[in-house]
C-alpha positions, 0 to 999 in steps of 0.5 A, a space after each residue: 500500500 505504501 509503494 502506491 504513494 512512491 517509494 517507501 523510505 525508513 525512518 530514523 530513530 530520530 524521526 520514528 520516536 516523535 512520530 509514535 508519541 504522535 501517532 503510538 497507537 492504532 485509534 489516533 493513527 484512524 483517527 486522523 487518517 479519517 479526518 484527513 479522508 474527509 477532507 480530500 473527500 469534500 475537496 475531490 467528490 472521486 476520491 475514494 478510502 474504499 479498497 478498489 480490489 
């Protein structure tokens, strides 16, 4: 899923650590993807968070 973005690239220590604080457990991680999918969603009526398989 990530390669339909680009290429994945890892992150370092430095970088992964604020990001968990940020985003350290799976129902803030939907959370926001959600609000962000509701956004683009109202801005591009095509657009779809539906798996297209």
């Amino acid at each position: 899923m990530a390669e339909t973005a680009g290429t994945p690239r890892i992150m370092s220590d430095e970088e992964a650590e604020p990001a968990h604080r940020q985003f350290g457990n799976a129902n803030q991680a939907r959370h926001s993807f959600e609000m962000l999918a509701d956004i683009i969603q109202e801005e591009e009526p095509g657009f779809s968070t539906e798996n297209p398989r």
